[in-house]
Structures are given as C-alpha cells and as structure tokens.
mmCIF file of the N, C-alpha and C atoms, coordinates in Angstrom:
data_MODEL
# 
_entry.id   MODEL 
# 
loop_
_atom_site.group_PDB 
_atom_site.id 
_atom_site.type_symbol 
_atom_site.label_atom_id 
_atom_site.label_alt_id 
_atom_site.label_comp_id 
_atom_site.label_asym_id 
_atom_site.label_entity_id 
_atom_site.label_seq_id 
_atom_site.pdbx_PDB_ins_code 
_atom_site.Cartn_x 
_atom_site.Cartn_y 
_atom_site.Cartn_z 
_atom_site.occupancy 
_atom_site.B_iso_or_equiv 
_atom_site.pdbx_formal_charge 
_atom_site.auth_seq_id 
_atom_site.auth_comp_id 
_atom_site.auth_asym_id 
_atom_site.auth_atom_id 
_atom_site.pdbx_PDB_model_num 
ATOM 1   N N  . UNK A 1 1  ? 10.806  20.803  10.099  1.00 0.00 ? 1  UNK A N  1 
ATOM 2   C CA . UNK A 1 1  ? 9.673   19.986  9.728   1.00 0.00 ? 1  UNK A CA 1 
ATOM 3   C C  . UNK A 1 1  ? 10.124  18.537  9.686   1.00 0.00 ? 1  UNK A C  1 
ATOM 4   N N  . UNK A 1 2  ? 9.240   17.782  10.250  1.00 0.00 ? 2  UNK A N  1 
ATOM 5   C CA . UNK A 1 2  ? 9.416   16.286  10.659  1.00 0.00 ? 2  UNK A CA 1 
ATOM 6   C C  . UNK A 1 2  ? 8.671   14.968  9.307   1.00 0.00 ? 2  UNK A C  1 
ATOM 7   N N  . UNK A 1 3  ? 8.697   14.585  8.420   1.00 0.00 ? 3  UNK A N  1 
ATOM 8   C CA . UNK A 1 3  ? 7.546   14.190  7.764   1.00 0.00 ? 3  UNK A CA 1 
ATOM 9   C C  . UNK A 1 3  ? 7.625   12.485  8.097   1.00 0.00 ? 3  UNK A C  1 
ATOM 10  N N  . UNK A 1 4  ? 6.495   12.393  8.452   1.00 0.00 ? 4  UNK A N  1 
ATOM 11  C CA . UNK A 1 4  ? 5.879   11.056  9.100   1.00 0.00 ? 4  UNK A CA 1 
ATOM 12  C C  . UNK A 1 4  ? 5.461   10.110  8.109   1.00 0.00 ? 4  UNK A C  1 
ATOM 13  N N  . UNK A 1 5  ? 4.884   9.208   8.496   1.00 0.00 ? 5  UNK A N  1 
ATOM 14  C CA . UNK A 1 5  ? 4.283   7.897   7.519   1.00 0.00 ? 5  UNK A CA 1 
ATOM 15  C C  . UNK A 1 5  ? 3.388   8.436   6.977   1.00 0.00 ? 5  UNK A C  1 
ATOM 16  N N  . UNK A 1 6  ? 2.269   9.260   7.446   1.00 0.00 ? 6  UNK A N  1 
ATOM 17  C CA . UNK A 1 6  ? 1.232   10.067  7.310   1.00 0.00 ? 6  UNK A CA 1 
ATOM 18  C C  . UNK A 1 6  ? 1.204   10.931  5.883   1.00 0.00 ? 6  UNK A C  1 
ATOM 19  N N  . UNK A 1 7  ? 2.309   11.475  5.753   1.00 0.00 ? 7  UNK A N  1 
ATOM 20  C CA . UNK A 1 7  ? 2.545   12.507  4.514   1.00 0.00 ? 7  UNK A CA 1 
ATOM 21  C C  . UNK A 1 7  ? 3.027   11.866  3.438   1.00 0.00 ? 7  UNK A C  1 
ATOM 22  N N  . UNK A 1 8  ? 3.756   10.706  4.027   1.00 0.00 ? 8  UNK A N  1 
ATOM 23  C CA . UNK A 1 8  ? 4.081   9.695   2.497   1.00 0.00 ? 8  UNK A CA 1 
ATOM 24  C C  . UNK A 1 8  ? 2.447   9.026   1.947   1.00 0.00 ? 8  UNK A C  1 
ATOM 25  N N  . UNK A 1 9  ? 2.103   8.546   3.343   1.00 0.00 ? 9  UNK A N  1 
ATOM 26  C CA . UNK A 1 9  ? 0.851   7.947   2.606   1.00 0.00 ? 9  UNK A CA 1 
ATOM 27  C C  . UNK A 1 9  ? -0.103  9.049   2.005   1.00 0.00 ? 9  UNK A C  1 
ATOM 28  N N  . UNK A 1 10 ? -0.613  10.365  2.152   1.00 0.00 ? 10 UNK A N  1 
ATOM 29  C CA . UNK A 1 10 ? -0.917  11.226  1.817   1.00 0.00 ? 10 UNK A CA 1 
ATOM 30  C C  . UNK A 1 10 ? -0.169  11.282  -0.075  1.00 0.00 ? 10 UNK A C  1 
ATOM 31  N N  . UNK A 1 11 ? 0.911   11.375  0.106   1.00 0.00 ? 11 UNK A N  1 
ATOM 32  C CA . UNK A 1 11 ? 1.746   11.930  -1.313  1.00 0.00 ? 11 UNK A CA 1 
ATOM 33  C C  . UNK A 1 11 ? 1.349   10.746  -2.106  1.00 0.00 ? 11 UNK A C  1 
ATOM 34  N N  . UNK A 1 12 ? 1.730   9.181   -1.979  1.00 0.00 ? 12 UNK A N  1 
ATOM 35  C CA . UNK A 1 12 ? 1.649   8.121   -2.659  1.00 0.00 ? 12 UNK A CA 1 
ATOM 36  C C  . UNK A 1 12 ? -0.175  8.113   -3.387  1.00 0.00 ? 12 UNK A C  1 
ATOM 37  N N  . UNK A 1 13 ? -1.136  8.283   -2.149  1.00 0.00 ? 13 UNK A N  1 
ATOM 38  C CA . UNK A 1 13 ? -2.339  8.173   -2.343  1.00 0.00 ? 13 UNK A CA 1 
ATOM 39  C C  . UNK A 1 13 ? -2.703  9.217   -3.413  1.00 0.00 ? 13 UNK A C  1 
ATOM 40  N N  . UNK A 1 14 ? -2.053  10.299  -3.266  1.00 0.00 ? 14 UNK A N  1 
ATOM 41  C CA . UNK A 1 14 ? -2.881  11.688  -3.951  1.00 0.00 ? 14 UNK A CA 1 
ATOM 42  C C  . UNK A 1 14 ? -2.521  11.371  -5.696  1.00 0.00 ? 14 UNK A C  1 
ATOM 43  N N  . UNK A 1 15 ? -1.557  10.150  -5.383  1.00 0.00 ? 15 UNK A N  1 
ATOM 44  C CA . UNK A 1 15 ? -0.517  10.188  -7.126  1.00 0.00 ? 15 UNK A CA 1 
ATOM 45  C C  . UNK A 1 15 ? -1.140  9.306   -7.541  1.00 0.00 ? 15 UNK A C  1 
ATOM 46  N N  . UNK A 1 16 ? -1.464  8.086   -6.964  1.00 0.00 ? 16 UNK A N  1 
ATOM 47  C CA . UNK A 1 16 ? -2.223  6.723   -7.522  1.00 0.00 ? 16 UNK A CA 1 
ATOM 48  C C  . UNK A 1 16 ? -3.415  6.323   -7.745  1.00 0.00 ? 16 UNK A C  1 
ATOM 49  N N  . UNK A 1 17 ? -4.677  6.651   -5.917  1.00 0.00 ? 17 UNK A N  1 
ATOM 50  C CA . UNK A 1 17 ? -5.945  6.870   -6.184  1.00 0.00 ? 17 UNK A CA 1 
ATOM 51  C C  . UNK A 1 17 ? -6.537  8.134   -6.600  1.00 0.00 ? 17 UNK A C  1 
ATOM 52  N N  . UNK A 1 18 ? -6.983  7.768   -8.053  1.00 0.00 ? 18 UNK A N  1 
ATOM 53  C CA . UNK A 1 18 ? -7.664  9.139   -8.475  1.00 0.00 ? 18 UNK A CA 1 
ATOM 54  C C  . UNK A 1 18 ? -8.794  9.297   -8.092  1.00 0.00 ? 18 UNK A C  1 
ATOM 55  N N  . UNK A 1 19 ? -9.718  10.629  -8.189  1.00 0.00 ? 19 UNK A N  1 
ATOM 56  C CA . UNK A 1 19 ? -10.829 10.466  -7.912  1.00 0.00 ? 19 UNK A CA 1 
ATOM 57  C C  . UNK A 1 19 ? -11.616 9.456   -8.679  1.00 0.00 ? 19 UNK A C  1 
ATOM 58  N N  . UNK A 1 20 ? -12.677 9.209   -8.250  1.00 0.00 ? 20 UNK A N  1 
ATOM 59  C CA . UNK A 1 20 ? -13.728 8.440   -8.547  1.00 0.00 ? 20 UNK A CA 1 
ATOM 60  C C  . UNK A 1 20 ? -13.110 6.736   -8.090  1.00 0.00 ? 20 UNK A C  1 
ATOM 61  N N  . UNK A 1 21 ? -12.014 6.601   -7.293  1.00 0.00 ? 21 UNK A N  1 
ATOM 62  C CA . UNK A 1 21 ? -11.809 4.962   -6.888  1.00 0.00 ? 21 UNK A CA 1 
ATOM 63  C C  . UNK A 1 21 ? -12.569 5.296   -5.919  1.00 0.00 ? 21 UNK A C  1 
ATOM 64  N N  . UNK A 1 22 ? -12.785 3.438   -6.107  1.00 0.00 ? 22 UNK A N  1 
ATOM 65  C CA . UNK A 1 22 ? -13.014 2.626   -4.865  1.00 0.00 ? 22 UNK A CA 1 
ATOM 66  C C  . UNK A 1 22 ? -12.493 1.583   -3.860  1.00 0.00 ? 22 UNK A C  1 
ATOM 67  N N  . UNK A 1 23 ? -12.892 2.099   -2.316  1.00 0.00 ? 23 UNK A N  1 
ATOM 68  C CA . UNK A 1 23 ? -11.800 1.095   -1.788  1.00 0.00 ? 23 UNK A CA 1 
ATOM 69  C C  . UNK A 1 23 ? -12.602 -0.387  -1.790  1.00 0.00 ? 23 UNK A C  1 
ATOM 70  N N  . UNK A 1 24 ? -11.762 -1.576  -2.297  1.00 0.00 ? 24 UNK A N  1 
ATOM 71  C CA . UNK A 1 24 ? -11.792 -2.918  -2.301  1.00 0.00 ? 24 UNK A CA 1 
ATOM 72  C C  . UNK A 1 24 ? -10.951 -3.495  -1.519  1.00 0.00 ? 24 UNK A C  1 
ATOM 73  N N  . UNK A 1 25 ? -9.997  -3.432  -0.028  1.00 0.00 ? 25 UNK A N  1 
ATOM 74  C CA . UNK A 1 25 ? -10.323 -4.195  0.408   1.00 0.00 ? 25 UNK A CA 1 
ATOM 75  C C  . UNK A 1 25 ? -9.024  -3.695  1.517   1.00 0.00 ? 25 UNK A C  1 
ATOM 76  N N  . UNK A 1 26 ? -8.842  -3.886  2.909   1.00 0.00 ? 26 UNK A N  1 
ATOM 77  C CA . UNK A 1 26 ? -7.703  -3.679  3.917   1.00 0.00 ? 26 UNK A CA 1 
ATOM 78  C C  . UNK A 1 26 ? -7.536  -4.859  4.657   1.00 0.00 ? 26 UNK A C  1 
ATOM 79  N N  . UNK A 1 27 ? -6.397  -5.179  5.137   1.00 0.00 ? 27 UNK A N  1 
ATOM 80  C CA . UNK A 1 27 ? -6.050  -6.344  5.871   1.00 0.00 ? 27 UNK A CA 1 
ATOM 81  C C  . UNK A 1 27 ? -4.955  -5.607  6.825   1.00 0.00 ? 27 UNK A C  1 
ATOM 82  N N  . UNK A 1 28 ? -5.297  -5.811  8.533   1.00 0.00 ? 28 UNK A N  1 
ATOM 83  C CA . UNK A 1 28 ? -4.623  -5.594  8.986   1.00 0.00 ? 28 UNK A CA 1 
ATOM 84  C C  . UNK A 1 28 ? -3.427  -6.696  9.882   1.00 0.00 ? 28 UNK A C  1 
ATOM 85  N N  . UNK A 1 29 ? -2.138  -7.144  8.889   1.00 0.00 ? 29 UNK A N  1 
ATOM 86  C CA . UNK A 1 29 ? -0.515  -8.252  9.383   1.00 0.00 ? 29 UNK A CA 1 
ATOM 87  C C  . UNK A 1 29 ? -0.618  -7.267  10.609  1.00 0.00 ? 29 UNK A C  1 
ATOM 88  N N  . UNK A 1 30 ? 0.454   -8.134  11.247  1.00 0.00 ? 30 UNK A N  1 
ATOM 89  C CA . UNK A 1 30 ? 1.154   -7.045  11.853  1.00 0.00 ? 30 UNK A CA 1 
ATOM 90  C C  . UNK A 1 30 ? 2.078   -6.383  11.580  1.00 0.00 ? 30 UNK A C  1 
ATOM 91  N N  . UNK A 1 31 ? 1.733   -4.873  11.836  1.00 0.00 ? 31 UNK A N  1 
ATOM 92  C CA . UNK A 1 31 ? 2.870   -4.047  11.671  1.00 0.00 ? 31 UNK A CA 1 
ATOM 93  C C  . UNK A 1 31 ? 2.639   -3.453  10.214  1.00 0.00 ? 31 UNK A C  1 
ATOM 94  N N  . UNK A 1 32 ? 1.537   -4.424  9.226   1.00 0.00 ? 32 UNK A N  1 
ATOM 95  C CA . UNK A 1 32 ? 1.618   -3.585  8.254   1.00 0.00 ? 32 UNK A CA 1 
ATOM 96  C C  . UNK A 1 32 ? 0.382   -3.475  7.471   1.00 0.00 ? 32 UNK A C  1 
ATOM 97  N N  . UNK A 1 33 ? 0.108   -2.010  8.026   1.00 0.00 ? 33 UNK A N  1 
ATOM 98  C CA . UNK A 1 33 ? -1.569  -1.736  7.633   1.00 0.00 ? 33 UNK A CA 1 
ATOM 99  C C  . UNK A 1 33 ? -1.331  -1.609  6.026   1.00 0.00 ? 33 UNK A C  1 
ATOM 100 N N  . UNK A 1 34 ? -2.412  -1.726  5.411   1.00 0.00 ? 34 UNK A N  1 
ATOM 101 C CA . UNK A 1 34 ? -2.720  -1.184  3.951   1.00 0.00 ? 34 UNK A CA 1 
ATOM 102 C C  . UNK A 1 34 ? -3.983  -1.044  3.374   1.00 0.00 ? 34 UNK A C  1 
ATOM 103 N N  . UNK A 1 35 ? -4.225  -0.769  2.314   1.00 0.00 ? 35 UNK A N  1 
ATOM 104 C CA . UNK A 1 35 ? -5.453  -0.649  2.281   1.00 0.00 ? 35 UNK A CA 1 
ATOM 105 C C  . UNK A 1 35 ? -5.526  -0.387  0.522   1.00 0.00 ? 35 UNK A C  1 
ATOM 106 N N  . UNK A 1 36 ? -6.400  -1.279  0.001   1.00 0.00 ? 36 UNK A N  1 
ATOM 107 C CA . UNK A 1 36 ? -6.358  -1.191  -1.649  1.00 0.00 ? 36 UNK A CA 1 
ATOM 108 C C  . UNK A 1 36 ? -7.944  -0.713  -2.134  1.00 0.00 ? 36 UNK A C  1 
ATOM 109 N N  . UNK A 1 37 ? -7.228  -0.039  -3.600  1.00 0.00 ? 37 UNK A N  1 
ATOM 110 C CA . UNK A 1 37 ? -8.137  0.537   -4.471  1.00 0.00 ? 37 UNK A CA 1 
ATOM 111 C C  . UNK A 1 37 ? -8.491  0.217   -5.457  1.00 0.00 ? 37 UNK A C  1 
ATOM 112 N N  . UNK A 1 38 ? -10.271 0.216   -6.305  1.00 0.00 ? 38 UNK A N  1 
ATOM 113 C CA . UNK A 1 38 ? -9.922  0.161   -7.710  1.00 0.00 ? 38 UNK A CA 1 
ATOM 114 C C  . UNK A 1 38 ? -10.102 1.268   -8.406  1.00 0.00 ? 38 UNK A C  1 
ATOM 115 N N  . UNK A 1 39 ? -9.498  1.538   -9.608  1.00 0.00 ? 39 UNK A N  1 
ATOM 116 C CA . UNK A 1 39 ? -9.299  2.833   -9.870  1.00 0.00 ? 39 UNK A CA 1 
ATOM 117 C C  . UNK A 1 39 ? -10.668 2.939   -11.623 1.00 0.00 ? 39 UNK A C  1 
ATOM 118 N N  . UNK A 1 40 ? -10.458 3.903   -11.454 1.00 0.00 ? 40 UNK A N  1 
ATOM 119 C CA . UNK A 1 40 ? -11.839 4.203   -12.869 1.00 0.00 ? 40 UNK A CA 1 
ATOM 120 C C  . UNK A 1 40 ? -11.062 3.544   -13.995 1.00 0.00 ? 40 UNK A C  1 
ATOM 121 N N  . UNK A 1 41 ? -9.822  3.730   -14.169 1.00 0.00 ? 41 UNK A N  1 
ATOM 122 C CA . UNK A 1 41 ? -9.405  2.737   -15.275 1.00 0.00 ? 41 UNK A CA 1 
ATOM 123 C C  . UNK A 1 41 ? -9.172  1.454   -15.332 1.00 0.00 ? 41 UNK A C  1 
ATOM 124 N N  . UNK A 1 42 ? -9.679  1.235   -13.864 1.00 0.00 ? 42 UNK A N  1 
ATOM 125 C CA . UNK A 1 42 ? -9.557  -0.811  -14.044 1.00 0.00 ? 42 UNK A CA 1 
ATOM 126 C C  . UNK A 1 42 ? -8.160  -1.402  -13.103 1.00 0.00 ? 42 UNK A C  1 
ATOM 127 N N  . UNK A 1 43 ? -7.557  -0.479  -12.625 1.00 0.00 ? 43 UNK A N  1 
ATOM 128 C CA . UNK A 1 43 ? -6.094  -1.013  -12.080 1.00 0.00 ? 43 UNK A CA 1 
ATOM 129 C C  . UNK A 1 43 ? -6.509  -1.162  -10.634 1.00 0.00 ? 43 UNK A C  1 
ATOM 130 N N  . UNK A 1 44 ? -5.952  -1.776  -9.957  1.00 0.00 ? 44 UNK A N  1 
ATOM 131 C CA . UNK A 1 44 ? -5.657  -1.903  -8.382  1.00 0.00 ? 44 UNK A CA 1 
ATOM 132 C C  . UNK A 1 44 ? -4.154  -1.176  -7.970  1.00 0.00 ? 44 UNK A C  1 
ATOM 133 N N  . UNK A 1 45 ? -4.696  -0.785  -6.855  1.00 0.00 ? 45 UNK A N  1 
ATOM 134 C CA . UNK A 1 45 ? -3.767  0.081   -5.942  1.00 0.00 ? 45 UNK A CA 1 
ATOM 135 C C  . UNK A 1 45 ? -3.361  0.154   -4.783  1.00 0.00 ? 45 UNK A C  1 
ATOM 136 N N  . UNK A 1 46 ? -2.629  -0.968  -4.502  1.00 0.00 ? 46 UNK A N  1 
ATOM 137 C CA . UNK A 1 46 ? -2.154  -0.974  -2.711  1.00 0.00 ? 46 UNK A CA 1 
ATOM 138 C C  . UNK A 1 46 ? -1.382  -0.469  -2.099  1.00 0.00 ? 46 UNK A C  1 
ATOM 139 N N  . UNK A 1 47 ? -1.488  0.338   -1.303  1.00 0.00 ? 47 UNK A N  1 
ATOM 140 C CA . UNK A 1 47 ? -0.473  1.089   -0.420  1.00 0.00 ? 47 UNK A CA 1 
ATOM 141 C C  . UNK A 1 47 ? -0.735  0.337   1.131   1.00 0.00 ? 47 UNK A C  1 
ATOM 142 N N  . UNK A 1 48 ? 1.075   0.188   1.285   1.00 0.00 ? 48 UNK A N  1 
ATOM 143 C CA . UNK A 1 48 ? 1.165   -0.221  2.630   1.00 0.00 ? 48 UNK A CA 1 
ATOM 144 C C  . UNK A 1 48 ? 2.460   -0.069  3.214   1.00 0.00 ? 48 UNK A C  1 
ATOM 145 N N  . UNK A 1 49 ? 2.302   -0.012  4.306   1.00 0.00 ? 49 UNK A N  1 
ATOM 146 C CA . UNK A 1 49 ? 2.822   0.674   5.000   1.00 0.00 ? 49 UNK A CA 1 
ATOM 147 C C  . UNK A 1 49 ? 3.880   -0.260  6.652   1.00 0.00 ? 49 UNK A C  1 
ATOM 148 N N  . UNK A 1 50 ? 5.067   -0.130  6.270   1.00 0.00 ? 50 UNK A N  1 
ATOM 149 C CA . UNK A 1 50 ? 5.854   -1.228  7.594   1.00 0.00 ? 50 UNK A CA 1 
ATOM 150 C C  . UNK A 1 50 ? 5.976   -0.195  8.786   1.00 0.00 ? 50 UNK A C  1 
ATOM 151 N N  . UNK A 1 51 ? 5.118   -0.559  9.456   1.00 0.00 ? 51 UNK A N  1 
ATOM 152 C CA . UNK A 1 51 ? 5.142   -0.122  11.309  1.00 0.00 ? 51 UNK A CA 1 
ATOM 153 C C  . UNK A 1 51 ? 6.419   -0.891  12.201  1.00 0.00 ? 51 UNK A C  1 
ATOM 154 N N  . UNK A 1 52 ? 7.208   -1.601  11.964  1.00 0.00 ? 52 UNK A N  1 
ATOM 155 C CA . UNK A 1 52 ? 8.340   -2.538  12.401  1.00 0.00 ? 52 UNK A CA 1 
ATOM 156 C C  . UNK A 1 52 ? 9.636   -1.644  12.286  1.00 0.00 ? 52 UNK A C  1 
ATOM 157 N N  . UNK A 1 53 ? 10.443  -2.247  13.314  1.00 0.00 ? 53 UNK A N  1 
ATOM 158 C CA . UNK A 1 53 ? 11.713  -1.978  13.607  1.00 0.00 ? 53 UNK A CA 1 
ATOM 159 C C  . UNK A 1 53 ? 12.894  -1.969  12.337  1.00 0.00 ? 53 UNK A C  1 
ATOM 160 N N  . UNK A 1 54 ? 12.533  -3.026  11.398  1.00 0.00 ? 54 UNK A N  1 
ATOM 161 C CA . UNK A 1 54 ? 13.095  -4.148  10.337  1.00 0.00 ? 54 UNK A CA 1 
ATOM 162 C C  . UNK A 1 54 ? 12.245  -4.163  9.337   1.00 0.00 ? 54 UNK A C  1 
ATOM 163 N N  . UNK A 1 55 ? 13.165  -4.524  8.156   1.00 0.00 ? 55 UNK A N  1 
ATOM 164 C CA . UNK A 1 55 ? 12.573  -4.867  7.016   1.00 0.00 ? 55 UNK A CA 1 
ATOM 165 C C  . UNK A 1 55 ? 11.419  -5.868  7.418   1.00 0.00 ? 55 UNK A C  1 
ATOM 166 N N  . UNK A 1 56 ? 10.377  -6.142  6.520   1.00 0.00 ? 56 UNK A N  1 
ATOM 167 C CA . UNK A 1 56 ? 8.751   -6.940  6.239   1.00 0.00 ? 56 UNK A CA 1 
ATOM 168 C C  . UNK A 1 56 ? 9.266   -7.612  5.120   1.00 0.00 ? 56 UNK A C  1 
ATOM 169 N N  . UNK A 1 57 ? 8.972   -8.866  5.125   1.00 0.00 ? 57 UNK A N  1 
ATOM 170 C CA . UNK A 1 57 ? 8.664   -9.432  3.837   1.00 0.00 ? 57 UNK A CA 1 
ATOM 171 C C  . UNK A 1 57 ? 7.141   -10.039 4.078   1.00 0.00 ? 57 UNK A C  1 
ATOM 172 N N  . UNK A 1 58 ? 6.533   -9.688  2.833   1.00 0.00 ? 58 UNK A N  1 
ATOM 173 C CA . UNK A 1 58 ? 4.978   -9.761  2.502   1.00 0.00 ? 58 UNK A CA 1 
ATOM 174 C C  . UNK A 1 58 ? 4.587   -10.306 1.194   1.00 0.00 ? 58 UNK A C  1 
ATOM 175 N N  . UNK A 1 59 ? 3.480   -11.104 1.083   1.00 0.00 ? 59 UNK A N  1 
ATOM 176 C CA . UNK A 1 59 ? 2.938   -11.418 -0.218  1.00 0.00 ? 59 UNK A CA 1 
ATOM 177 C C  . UNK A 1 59 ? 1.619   -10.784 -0.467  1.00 0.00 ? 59 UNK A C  1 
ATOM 178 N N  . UNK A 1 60 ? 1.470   -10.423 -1.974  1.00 0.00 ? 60 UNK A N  1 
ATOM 179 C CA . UNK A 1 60 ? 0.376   -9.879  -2.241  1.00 0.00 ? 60 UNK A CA 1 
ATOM 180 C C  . UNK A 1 60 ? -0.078  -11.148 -3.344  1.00 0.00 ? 60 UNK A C  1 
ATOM 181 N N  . UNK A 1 61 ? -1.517  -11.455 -2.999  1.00 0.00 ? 61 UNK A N  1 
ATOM 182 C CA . UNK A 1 61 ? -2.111  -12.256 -3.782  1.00 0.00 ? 61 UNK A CA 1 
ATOM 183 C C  . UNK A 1 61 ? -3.603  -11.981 -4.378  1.00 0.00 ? 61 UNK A C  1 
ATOM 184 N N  . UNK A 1 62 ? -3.438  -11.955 -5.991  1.00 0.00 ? 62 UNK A N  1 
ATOM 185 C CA . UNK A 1 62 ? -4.703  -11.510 -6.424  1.00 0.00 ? 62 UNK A CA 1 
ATOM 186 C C  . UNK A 1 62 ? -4.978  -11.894 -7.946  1.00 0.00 ? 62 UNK A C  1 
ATOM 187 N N  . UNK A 1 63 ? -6.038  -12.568 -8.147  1.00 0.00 ? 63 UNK A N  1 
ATOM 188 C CA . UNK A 1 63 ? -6.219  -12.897 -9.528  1.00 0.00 ? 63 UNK A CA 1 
ATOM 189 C C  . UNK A 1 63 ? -5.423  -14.826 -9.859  1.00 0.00 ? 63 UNK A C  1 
ATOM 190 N N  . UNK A 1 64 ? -5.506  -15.095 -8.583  1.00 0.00 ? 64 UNK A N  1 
ATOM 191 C CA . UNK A 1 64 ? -4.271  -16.107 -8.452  1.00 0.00 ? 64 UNK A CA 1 
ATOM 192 C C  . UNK A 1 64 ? -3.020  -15.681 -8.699  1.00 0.00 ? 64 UNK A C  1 
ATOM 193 N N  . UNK A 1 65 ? -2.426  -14.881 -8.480  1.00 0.00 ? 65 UNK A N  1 
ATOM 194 C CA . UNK A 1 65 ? -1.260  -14.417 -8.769  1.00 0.00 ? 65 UNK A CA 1 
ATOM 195 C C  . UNK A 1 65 ? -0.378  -14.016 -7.436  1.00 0.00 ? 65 UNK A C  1 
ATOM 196 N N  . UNK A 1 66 ? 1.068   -14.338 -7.226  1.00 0.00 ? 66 UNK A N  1 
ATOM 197 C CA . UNK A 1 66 ? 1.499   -13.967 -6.233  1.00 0.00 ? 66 UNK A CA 1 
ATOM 198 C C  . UNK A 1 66 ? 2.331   -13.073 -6.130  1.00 0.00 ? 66 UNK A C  1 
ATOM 199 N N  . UNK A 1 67 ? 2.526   -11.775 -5.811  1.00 0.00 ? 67 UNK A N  1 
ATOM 200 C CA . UNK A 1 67 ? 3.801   -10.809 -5.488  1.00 0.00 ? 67 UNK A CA 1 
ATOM 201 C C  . UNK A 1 67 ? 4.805   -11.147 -3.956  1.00 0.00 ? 67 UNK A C  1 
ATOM 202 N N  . UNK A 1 68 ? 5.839   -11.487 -4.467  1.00 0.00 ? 68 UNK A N  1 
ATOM 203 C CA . UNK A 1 68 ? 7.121   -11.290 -2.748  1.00 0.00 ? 68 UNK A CA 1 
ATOM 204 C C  . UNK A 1 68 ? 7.152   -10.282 -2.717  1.00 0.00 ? 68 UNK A C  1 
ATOM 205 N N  . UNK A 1 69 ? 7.144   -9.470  -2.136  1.00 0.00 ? 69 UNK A N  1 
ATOM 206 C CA . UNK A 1 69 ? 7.406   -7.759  -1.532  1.00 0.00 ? 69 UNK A CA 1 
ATOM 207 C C  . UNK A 1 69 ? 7.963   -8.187  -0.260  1.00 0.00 ? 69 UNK A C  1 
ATOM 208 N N  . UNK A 1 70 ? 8.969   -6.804  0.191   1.00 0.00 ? 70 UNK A N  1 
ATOM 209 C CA . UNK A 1 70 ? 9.970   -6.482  1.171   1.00 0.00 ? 70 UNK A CA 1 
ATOM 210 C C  . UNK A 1 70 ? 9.886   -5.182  1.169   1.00 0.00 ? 70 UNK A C  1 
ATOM 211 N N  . UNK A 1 71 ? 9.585   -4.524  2.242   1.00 0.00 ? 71 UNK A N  1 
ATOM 212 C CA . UNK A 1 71 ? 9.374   -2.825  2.971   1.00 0.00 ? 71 UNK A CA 1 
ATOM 213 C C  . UNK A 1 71 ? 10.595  -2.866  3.743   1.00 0.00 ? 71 UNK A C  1 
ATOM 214 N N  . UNK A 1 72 ? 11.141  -2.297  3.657   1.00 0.00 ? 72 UNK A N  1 
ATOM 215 C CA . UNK A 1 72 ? 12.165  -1.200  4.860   1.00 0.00 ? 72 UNK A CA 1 
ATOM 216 C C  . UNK A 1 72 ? 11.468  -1.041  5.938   1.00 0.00 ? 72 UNK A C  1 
ATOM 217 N N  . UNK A 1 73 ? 11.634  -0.631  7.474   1.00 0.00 ? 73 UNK A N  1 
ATOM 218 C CA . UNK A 1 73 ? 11.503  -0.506  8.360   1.00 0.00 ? 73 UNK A CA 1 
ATOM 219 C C  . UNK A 1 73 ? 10.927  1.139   8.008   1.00 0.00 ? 73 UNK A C  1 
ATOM 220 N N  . UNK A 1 74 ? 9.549   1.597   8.664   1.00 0.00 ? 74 UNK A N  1 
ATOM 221 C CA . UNK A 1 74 ? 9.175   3.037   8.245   1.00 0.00 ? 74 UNK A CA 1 
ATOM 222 C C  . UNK A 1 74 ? 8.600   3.533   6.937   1.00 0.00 ? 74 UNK A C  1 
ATOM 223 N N  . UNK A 1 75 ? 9.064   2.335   5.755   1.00 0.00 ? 75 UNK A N  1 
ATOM 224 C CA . UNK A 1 75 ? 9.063   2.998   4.434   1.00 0.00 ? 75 UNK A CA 1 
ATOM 225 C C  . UNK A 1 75 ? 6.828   2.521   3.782   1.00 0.00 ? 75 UNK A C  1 
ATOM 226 N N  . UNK A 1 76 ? 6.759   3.294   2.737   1.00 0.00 ? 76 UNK A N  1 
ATOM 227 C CA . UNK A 1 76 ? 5.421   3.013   2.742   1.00 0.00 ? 76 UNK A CA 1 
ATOM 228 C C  . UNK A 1 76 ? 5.834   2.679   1.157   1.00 0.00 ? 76 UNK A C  1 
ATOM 229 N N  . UNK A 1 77 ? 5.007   1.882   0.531   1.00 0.00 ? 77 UNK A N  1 
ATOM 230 C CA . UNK A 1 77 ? 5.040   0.993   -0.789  1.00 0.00 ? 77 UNK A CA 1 
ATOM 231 C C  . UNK A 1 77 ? 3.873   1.115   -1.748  1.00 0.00 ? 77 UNK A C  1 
ATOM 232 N N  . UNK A 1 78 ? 3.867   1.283   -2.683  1.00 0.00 ? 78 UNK A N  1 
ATOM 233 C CA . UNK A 1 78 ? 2.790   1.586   -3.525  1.00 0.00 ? 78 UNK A CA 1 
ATOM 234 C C  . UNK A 1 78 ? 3.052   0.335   -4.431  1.00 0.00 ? 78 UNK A C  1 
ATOM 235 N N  . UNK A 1 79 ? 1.696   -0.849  -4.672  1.00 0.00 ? 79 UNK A N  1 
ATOM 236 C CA . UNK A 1 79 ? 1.668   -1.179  -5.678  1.00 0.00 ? 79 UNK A CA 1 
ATOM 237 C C  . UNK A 1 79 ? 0.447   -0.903  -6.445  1.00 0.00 ? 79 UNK A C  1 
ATOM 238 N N  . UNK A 1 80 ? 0.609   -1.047  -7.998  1.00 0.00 ? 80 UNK A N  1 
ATOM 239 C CA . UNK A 1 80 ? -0.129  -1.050  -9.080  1.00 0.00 ? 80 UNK A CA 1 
ATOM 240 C C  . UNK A 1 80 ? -0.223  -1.633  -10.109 1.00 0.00 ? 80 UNK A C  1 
ATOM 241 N N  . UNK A 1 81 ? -1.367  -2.508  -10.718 1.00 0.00 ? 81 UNK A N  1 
ATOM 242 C CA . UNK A 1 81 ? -1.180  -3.312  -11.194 1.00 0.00 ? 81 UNK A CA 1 
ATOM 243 C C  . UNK A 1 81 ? -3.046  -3.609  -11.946 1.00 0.00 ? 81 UNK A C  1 
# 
C-alpha cells in the first residue's frame, strides 16, 4: 500500500473539520492548494498541501495577523487557530 497526499488530506480533515463546518475560503499559489474552514466552535482550519519538488515557504494572513509557514516537499499542514 502506497499512501498519497490524498489520505493525509483525508486523515488531517476527518481530525480538524468537524461536522457542521463551513468552507470560508481556497486560494490556489503555486504548488500549494488549500482550502480553509470555520468550525461550529469558532476556530479556523487550513489545510494545505506542497505539490513542489522542495520545501514552500508561505504566509497565512488573517484577522491582520501574519503566520511564516514552511511545508516539506509532499508534506500536507494543518493549521488551527
């Protein structure tokens, strides 16, 4: 058995968005899809995902607030907040 980006994003999603979220909002960089949630208790939830050869460095910005994030090459990232 081979497990792909597919089954991480599957595992990450099934742990973070609970039922009853909603999706608020996807942006597709290159190379690194994602796609965020809000959740029934009020939190946001971004999962994303580096399609690249090489590490990503990425910013997440929300609320005026800025996150530096860095993905591994393949690896998928859960934030919450």
């Amino acid at each position: 058995m081979t497990r792909n980006p597919a089954y991480y994003i599957t595992a990450h999603a099934s742990k973070f968005v609970r039922p009853g979220s909603v999706r608020i909002a996807s942006t597709l960089p290159a190379g690194l899809p994602n796609v965020a949630f809000k959740t029934p208790a009020g939190r946001t939830v971004l999962v994303v995902l580096n399609e690249g050869a090489g590490p990503q460095a990425f910013a997440v910005r929300s609320q005026g607030r800025v996150l530096a994030a860095t993905l591994a090459a393949g690896a998928v990232g859960t934030y919450v907040w």
